[in-house]
C-alpha positions as CSV (number, residue, x, y, z in Angstrom):
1,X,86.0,194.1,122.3
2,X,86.0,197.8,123.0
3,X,85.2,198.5,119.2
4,X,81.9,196.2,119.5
5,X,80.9,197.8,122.4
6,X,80.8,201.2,120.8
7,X,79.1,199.7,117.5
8,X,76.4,198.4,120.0
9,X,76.1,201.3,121.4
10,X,75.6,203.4,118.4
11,X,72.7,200.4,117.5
12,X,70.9,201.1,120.6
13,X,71.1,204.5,120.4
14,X,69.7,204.2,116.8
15,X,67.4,201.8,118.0
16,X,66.0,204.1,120.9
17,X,66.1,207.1,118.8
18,X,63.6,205.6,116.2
19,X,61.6,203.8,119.1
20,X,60.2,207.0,120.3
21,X,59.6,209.2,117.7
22,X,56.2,209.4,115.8
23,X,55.6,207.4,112.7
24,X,53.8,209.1,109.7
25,X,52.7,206.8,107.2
26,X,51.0,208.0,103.6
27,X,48.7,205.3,102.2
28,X,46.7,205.9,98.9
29,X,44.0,203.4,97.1
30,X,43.4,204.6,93.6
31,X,41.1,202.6,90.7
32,X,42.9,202.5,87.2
33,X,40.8,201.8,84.3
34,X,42.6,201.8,80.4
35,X,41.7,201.2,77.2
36,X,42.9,201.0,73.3
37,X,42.3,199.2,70.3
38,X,45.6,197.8,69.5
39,X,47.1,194.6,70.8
40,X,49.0,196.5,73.7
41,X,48.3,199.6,75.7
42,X,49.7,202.6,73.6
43,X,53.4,203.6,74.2
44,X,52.6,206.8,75.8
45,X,50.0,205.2,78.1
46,X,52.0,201.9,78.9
47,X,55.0,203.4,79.4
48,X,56.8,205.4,82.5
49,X,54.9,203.6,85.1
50,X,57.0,200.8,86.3
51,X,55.1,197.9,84.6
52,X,52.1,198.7,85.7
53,X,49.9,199.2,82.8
54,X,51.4,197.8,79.7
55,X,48.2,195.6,78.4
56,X,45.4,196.0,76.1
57,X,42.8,196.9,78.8
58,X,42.3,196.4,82.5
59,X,40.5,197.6,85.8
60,X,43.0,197.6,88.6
61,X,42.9,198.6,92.3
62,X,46.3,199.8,93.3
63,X,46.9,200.2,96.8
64,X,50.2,201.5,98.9
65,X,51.2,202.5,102.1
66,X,54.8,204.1,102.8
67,X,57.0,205.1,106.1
68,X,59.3,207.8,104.3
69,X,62.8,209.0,105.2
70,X,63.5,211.8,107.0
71,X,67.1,213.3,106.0
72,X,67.1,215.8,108.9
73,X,67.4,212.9,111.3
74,X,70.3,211.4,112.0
75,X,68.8,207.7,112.3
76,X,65.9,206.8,110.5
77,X,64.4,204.1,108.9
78,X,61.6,203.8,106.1
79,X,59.5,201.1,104.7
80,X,57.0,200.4,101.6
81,X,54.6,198.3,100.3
82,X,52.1,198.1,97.1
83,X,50.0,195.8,95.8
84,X,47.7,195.8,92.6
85,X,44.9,193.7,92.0
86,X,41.9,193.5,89.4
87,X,42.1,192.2,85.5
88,X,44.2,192.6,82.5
89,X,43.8,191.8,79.2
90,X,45.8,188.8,78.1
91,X,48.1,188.7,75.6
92,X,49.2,186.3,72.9
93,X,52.5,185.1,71.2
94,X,54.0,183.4,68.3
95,X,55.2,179.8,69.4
96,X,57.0,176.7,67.6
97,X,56.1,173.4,69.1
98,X,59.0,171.1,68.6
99,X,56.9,167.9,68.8
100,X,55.3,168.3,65.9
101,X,57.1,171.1,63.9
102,X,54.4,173.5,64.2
103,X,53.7,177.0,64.9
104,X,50.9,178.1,67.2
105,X,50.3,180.3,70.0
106,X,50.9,180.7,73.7
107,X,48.7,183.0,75.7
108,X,50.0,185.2,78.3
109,X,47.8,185.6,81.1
110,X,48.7,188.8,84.0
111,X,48.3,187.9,87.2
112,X,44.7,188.9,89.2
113,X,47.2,190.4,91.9
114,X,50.8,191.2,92.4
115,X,53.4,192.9,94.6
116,X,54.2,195.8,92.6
117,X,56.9,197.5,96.0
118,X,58.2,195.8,99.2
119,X,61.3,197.3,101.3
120,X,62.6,198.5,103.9
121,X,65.6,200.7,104.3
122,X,67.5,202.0,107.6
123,X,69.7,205.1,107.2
124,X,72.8,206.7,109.7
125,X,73.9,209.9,108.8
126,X,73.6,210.2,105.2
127,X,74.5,206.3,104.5
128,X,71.1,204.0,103.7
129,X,70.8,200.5,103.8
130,X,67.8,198.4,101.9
131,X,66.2,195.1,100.8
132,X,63.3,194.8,98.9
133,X,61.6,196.3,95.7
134,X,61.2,199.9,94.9
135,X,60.6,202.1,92.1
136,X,63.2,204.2,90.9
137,X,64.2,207.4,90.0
138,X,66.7,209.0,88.1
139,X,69.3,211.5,89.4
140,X,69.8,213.2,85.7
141,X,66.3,213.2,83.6
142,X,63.2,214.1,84.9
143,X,60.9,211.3,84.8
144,X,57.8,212.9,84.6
145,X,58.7,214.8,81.1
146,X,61.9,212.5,80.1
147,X,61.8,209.5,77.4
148,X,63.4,207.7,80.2
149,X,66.9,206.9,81.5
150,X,69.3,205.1,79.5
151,X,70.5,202.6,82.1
152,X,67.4,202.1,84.5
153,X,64.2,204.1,83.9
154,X,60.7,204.2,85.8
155,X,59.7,202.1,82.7
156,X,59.7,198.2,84.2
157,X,58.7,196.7,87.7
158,X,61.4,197.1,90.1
159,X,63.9,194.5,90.3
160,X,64.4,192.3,94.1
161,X,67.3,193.6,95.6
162,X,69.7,194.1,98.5
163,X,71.4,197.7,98.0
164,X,73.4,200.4,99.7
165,X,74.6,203.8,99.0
166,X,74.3,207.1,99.7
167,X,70.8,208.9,100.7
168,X,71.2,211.8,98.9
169,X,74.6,214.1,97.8
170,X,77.2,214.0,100.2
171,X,79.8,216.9,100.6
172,X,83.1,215.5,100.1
173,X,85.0,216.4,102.5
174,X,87.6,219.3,102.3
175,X,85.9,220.5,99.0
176,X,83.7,223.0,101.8
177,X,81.0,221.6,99.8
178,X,81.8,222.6,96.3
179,X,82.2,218.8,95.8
180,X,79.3,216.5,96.3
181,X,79.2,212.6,95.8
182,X,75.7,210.3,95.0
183,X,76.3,206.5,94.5
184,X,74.7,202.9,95.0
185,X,75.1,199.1,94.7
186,X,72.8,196.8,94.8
187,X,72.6,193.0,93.9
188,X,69.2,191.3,93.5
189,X,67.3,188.5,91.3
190,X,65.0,188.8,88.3
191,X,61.7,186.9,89.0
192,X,59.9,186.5,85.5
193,X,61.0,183.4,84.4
194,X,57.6,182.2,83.7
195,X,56.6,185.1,82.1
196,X,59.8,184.6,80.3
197,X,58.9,180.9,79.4
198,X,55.4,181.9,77.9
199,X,56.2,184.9,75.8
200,X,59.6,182.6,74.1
201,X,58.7,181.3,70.8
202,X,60.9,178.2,71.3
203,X,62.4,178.6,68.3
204,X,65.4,181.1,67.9
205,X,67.6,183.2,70.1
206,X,68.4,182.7,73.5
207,X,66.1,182.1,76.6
208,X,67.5,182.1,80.4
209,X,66.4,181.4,83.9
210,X,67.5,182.2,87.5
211,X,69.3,185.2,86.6
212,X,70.6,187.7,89.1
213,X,71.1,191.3,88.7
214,X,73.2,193.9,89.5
215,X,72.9,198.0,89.3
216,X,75.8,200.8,90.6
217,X,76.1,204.3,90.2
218,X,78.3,207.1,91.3
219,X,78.1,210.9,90.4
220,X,79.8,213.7,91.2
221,X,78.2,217.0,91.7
222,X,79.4,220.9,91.9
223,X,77.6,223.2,95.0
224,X,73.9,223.3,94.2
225,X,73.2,226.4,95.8
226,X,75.5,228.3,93.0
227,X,73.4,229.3,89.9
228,X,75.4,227.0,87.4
229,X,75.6,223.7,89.0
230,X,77.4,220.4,87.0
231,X,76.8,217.0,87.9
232,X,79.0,214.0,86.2
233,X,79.4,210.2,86.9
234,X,78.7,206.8,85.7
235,X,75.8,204.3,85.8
236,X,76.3,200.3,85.4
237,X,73.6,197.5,85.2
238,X,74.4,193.8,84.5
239,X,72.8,190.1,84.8
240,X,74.8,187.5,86.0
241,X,74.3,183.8,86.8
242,X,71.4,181.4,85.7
243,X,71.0,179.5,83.3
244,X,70.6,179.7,79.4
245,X,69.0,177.5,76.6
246,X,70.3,178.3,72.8
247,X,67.8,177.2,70.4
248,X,68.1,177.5,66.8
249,X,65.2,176.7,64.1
250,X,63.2,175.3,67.0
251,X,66.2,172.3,68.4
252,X,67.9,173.3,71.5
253,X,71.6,172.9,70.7
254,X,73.0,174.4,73.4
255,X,72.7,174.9,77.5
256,X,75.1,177.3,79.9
257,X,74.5,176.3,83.3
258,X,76.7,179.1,85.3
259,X,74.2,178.8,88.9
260,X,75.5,181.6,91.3
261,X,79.3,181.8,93.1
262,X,80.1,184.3,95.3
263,X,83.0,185.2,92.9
264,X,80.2,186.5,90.6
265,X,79.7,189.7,93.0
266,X,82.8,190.6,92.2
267,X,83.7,189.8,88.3
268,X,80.1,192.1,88.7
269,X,81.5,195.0,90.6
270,X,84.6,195.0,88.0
271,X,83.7,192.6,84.7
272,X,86.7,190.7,84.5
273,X,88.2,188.4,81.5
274,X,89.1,185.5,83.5
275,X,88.9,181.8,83.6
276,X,90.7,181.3,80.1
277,X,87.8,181.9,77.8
278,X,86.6,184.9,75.6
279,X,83.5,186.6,77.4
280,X,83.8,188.4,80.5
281,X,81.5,187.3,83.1
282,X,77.8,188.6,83.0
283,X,76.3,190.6,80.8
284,X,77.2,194.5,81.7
285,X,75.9,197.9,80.5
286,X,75.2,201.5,81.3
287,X,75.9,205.3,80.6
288,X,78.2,207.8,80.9
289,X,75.8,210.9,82.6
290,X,76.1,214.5,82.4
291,X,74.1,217.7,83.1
292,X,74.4,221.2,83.9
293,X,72.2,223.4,85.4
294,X,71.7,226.8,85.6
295,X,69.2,228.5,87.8
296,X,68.0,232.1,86.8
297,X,66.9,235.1,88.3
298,X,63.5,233.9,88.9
299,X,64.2,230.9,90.2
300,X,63.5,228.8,86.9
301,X,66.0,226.7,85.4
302,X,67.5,225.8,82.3
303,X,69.2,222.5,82.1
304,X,71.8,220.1,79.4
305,X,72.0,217.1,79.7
306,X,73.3,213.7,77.9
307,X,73.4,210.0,78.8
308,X,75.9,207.9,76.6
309,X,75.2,204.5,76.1
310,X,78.0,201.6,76.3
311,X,77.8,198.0,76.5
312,X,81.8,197.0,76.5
313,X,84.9,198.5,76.4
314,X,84.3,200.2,72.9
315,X,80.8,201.6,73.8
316,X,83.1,203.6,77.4
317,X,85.9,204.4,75.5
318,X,83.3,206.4,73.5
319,X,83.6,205.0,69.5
320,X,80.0,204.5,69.3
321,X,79.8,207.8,67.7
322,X,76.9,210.3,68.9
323,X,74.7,207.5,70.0
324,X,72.8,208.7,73.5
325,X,69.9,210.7,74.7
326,X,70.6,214.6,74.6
327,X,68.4,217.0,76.1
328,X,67.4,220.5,77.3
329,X,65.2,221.0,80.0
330,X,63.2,223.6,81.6
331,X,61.7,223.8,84.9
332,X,59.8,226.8,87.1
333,X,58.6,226.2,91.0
334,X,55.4,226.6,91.5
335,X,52.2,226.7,89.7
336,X,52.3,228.0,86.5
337,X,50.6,227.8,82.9
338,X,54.1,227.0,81.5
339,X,56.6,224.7,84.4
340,X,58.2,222.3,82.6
341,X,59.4,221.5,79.4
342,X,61.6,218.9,77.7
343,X,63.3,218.3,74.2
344,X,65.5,215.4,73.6
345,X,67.0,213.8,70.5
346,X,67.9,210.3,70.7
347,X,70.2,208.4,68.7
348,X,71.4,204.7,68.9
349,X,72.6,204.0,65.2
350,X,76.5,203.8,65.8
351,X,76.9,200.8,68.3
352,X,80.5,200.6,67.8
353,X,80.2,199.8,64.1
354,X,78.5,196.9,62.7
355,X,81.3,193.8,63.5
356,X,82.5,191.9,66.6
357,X,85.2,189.7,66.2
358,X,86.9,188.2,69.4
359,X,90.2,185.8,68.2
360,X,88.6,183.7,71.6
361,X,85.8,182.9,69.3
362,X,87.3,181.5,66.7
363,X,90.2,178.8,67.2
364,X,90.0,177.6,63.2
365,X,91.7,180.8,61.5
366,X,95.0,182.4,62.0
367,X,93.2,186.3,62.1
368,X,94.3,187.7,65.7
369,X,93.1,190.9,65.0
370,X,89.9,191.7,66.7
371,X,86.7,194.1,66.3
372,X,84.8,195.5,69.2
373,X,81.8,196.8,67.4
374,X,78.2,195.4,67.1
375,X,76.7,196.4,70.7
376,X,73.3,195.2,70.0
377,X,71.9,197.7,72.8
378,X,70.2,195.8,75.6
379,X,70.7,192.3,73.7
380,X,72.9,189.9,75.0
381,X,73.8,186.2,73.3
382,X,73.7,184.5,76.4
383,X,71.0,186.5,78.6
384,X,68.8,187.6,75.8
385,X,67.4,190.9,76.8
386,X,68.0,193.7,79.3
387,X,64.0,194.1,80.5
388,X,61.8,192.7,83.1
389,X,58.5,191.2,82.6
390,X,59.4,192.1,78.9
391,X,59.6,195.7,79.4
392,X,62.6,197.9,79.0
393,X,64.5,198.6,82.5
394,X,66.2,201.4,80.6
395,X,64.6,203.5,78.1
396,X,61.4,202.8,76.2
397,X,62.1,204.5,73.2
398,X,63.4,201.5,72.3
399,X,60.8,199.0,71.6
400,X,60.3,196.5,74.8
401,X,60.5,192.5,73.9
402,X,56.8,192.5,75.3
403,X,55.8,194.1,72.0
404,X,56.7,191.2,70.0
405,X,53.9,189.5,68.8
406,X,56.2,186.8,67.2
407,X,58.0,185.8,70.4
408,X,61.0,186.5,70.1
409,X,63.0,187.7,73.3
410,X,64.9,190.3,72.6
411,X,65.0,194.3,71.0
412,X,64.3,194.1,67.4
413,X,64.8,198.1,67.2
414,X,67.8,199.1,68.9
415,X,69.1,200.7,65.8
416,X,67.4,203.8,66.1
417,X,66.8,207.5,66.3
418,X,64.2,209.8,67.0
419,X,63.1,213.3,68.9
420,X,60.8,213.4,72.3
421,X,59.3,216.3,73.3
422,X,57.2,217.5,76.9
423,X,55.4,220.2,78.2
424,X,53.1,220.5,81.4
425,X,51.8,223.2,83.5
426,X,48.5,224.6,85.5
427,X,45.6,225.1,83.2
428,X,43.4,226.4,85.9
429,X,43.5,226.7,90.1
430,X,43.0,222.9,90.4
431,X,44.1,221.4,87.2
432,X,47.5,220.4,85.9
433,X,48.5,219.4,82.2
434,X,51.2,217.3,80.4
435,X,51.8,217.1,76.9
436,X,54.3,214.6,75.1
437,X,55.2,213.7,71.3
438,X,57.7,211.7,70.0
439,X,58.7,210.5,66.2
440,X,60.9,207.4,65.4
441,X,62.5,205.7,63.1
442,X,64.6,202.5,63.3
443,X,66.5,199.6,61.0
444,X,66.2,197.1,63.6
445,X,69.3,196.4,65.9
446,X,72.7,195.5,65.7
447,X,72.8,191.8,64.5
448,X,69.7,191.7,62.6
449,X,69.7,195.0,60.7
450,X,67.0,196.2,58.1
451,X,67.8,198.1,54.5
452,X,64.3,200.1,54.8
453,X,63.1,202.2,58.1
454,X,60.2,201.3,60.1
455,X,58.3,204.7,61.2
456,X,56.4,205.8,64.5
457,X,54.7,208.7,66.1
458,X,53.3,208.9,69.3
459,X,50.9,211.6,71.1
460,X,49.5,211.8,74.8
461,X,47.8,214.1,76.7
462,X,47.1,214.1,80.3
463,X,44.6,216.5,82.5
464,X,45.0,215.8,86.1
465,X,42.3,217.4,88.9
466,X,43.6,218.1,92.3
467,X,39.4,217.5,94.1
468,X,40.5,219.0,97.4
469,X,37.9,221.0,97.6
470,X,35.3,218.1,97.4
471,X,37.2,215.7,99.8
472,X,41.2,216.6,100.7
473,X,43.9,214.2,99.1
474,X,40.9,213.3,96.0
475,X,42.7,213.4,92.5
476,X,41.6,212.4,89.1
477,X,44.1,211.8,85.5
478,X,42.9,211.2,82.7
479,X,45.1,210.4,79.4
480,X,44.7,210.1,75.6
481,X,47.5,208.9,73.5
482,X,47.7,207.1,70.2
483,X,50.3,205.3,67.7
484,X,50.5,205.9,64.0
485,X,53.1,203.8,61.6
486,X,54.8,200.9,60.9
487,X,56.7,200.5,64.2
488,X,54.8,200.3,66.9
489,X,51.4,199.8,64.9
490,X,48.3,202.1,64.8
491,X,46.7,202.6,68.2
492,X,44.1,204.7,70.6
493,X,43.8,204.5,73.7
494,X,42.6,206.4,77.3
495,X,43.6,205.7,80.9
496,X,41.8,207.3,83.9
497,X,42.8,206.7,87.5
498,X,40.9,208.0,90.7
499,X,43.2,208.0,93.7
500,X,42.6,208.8,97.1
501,X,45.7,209.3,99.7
502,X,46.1,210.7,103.4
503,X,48.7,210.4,106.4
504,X,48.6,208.9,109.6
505,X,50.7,209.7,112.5
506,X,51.0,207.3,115.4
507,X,52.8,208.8,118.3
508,X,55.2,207.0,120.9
């Protein structure tokens, strides 16, 4: 009894604490207007904007108020929401109709609005707790000039979830804070099965519904304030649950109903091999992180870093070869005509070799030998594709499901490699700048592999005008970017957003 009074205690102290203190909110309303002349927008332009402007063209109002934390506090609590409304150009697919044996289309059309964040999160100490939707950000790439994180990028809409962790790096303690720790859990549900639904062409592959989701992390970090600084650890995504239709030359022939047991949580947290039968439960993936950092004299810094891919045992025990995302960074505080820059080479050809053989699999030979190769990145037999609303949840250098015009639900272009490349700076008092190129080439993915490469380069360029002088918290971007090969198709496009964003304090 003693032991729940205290815990109420700390509640209402919590409680009281956050009661009185002032409440500044930041709320922005910006117009976004895009354009191009393929069937999608253009990679550079669709991409690295959680699923906000993947399609052909559109007008959209975005609007977004937020509550942030404050780390010096030691209660606190935050909250979020964002909605975008307007029109988006629809899209079409590739579909088989069983009924009569014949192919057609399905057309997909966006919503006229949508919740693109909801949550709210409560924080003691340097602990957080939260429920809702968010956009994310990654603790080893920066997202502004990155490709995008391997495991979970700012590429797709957020996920509905329920997670904890961390706030920030916490000194470990008697390391006198030359030992830091960052980590996360978080279990939520995917909501596009109808988007899901439309885009399937019926006909092949695997389709599934009700899915849930799970994402962890943990990283370990030497003392920032040295000049070299090393951070290691370990991301890991998975889907779980629902249930999965098997179609093959337009018949279904086969249905996994698995629903949703609390057991699930846990064969999640740790994939386990159990129940007697070959797969482990849920579909799990993720990276093995690094990066150092090294600040210099002038406060710049020069940074290495790498994400390794795995999606099994083979894929963490590293025999996928050098498949990952390698990179070199460079950043400088402050305004200046050169403050960032990024080169990455990205490589996803070795997925543990081109065979899987389990000896679960096959009960008609005597061969008890088994392979663990053919990852097929971000495919899965049973839940199709790693992606949400049929863009990539990790990195969009690989070619998102949406793409396909044909309908089919998963990567066709895993197996590929490619370089990335960003630069921004200030080209003037009030205007900033961002560069990006990229080249690709690919032989599709690990189960349906091609003798012949398809091809891709990509440009954008951004200008973005900081109008405080005309009216305080006014800003204007404007992009260009286009396409050019056989991959992702020839395509031009432009995107221009005017946003407008202030704070509001409301005292106790």
């Amino acid at each position: 009894m003693k032991r729940i009074y205290i815990v109420a205690a700390v509640a209402a102290a919590a409680f009281s604490s956050m009661a009185t203190s002032p409440v500044d909110l930041q709320y922005s309303a910006s117009l976004e207007l895009n354009a191009s002349t393929g069937r999608t927008a253009p990679y550079m332009i669709g991409s690295w904007k959680n699923g906000r402007i993947p399609y052909k063209n559109s007008a959209l109002l975005d609007l977004g108020v937020t509550k942030e934390l404050d780390l010096g506090k030691r209660f606190d609590w935050s909250a979020g929401a964002e909605v975008l409304t307007g029109w988006q150009h629809s899209l079409t697919f590739d579909r088989y109709f069983a009924d009569n044996k014949t192919w057609g289309t399905s057309t997909m059309t966006p919503p006229r609005i949508w919740l693109q964040q909801l949550y709210a999160s409560v924080k003691y100490r340097g602990v957080f707790l939260q429920a809702g939707m968010k956009d994310h950000e990654s603790l080893i790439l920066p997202d502004d000039l990155s490709s995008g994180d391997i495991t979970l990028s700012n590429n797709a809409r957020p996920v509905p979830e329920i997670c904890a962790g961390f706030v920030d790096f916490q000194d470990i303690p008697l390391t006198d804070g030359w030992v830091q720790i960052n980590g996360r859990i978080g279990y939520g549900r995917f909501m596009d099965d109808g988007f899901d639904r439309t885009q399937y062409n019926h006909y092949n592959w695997v389709i599934a519904e009700d899915v849930y989701y799970t994402y962890k992390r943990c990283h370990f970090r030497t003392k920032p304030s040295q000049p070299l600084s090393i951070t290691v650890g370990m991301q890991a995504a998975g889907q779980f649950g629902g249930k999965s239709y098997m179609y093959s030359r337009g018949k279904l022939v086969d249905t996994r109903d698995r629903g949703l047991r609390l057991r699930y949580l846990w064969d999640m947290f740790f994939p386990w091999q159990g129940n007697g039968d070959s797969y482990y439960e849920g579909n799990s993936l993720g990276s093995w992180d690094f990066k150092a950092r090294y600040r210099l004299p002038d406060e710049s810094e020069l940074s290495f870093a790498f994400e390794w891919p795995w999606e099994d045992g083979s894929g963490i025990g590293k025999l996928n070869g050098w498949d990952g995302l390698w990179g070199i960074y460079y950043s400088r505080p402050g305004r200046h005509l050169i403050s960032g820059v990024a080169l990455e080479y990205l490589d996803f050809r070795n997925q543990s070799g081109p065979l899987h053989y389990a000896p679960g699999d096959h009960t008609d030979t005597d061969i008890t030998a088994s392979a663990t190769g053919g990852d097929n990145y971000y495919n899965n037999d049973v839940y199709s594709a790693y992606d949400n609303y049929g863009l990539s949840l990790g990195t969009p250098f690989l070619v998102s499901p949406l793409y396909n015009a044909d309908g089919y639900p998963a990567y066709l272009y895993t197996r590929s490699r490619g370089f990335h490349a960003a630069l921004k700076g200030c080209a003037g008092y009030e205007v900033d700048y961002r560069l990006m190129l990229s080249w690709q080439e690919a032989w599709g993915n690990g189960r349906l592999p091609r003798t012949t490469a398809l091809h891709n380069t990509s440009m954008m360029a951004e200008a973005r005008w900081n109008a405080e002088r005309i009216t305080p918290g006014l800003s204007l971007c404007v992009q260009a970017a286009f396409d050019s090969g056989n991959l992702r198709g020839d395509n031009f496009g432009a995107y221009i957003s005017v946003k407008y964003q202030g704070n509001l304090t409301f005292k106790k």
